[in-house]
C-alpha positions as YAML, in Angstrom:
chain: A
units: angstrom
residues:
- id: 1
  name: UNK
  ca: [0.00, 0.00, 0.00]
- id: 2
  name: UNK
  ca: [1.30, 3.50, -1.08]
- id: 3
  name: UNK
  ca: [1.74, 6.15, 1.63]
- id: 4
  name: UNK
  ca: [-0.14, 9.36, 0.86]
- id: 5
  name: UNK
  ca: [2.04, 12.62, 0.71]
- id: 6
  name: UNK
  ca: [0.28, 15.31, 3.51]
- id: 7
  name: UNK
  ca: [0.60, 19.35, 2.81]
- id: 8
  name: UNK
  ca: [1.21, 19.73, 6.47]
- id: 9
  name: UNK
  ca: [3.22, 17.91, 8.97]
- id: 10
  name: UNK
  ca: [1.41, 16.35, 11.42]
- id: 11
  name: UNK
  ca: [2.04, 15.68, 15.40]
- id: 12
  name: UNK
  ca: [0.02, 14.71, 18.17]
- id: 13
  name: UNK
  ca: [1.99, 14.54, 21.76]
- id: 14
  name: UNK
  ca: [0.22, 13.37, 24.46]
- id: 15
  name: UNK
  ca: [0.79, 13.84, 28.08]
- id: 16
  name: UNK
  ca: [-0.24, 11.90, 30.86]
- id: 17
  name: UNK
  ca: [-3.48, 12.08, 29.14]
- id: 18
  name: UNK
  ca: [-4.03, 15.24, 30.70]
- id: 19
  name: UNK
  ca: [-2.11, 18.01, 28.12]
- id: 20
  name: UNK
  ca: [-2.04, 17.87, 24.35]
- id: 21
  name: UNK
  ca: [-0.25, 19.58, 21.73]
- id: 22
  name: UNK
  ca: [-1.43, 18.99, 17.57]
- id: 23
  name: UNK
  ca: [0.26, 20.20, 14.84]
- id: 24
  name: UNK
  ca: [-1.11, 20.29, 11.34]
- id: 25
  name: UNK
  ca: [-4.54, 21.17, 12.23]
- id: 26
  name: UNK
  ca: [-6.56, 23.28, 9.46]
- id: 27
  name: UNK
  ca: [-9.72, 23.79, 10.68]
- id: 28
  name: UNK
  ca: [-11.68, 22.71, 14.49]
- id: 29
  name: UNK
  ca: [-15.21, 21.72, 13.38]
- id: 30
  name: UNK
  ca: [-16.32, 21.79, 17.22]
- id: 31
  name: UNK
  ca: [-15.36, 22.00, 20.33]
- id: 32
  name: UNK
  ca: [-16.42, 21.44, 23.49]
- id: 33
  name: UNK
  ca: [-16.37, 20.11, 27.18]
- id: 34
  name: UNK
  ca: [-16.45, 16.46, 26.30]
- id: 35
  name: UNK
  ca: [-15.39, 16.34, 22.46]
- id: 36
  name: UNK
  ca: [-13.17, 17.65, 19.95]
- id: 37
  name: UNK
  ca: [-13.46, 17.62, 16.29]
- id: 38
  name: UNK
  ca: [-10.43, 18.96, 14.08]
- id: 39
  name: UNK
  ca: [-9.30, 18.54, 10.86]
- id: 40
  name: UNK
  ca: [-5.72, 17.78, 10.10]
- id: 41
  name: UNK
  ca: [-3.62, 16.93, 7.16]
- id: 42
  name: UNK
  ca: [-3.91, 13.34, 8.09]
- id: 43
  name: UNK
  ca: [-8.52, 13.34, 8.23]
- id: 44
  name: UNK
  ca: [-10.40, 14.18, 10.66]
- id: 45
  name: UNK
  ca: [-9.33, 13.70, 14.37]
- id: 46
  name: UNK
  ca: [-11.78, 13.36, 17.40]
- id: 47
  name: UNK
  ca: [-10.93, 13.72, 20.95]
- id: 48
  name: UNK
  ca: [-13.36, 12.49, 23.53]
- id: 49
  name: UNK
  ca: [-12.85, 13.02, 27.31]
- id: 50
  name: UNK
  ca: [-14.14, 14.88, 30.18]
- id: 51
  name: UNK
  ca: [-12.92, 19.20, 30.72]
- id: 52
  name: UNK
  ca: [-11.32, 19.73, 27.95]
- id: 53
  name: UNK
  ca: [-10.26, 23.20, 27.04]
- id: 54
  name: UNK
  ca: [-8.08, 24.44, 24.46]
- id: 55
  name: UNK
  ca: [-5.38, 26.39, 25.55]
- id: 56
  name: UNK
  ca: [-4.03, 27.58, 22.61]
- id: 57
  name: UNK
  ca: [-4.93, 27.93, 18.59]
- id: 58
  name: UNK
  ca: [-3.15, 29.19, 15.95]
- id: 59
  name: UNK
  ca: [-4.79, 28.13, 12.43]
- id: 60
  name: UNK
  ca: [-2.17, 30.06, 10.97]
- id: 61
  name: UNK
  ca: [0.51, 27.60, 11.75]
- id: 62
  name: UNK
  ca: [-1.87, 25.12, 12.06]
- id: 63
  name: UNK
  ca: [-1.28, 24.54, 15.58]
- id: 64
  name: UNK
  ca: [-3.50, 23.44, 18.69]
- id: 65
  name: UNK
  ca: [-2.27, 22.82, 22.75]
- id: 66
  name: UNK
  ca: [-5.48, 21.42, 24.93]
- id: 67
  name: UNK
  ca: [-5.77, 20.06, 28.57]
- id: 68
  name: UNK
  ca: [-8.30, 18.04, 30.17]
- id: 69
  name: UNK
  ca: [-9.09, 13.91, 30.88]
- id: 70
  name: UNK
  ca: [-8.58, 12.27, 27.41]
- id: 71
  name: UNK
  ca: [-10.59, 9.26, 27.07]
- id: 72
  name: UNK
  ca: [-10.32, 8.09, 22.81]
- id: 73
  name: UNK
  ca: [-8.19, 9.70, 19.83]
- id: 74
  name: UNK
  ca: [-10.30, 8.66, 16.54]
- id: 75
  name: UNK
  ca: [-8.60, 9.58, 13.13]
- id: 76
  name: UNK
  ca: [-11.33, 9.45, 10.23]
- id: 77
  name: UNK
  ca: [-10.04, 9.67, 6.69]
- id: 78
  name: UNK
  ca: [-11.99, 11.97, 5.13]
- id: 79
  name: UNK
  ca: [-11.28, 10.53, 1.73]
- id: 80
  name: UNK
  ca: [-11.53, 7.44, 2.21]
- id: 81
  name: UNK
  ca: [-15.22, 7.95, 3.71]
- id: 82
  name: UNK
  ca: [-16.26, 10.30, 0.81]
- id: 83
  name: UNK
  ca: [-14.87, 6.86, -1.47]
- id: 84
  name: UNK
  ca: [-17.36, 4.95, 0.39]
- id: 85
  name: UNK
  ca: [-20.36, 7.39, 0.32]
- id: 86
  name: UNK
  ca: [-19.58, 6.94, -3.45]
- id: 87
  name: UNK
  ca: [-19.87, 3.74, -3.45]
- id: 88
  name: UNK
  ca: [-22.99, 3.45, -0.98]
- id: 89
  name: UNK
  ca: [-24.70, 5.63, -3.29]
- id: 90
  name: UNK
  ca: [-23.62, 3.37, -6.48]
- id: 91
  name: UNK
  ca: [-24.97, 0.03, -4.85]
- id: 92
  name: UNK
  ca: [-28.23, 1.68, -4.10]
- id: 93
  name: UNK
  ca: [-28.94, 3.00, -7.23]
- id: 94
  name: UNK
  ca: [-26.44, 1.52, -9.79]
...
């Protein structure tokens, strides 16, 4: 399998699942006390937990620093679902 080439570099450092720093992070579709949704150059990313607050943003540099109880880190391709939307859609009415 071929490994996809990402506009941004992308880092996720986790502490003591407590403190969080992200880098490559374009966009945060919501936020709030018990989940996180962001998009970074590797798909979507959600954070679930209890507290969390974000600390720091910068879009600009595409950069992120949160704290609070982390409970799951999800990455969802966002390509690869559209592919299978596509293909939902084709076996329903192709």
């Amino acid at each position: 399998m071929e490994e996809k080439q990402y506009a941004k570099a992308h880092k996720l450092i986790l502490s003591n699942r407590r403190t969080g720093t992200i880098t490559g992070v374009s966009d945060v579709r919501s936020f709030d006390e018990t989940q996180a949704i962001l998009e970074t150059s590797y798909g979507l990313l959600t954070i679930k937990g209890r507290g969390l607050h974000v600390k720091r943003l910068t879009l600009e540099q595409g950069e992120m620093d949160f704290e609070g109880h982390v409970d799951s880190l999800v990455y969802v391709n966002t390509q690869d679902r559209a592919q299978e939307r596509k293909n939902l859609v084709s076996r329903l009415f192709g």
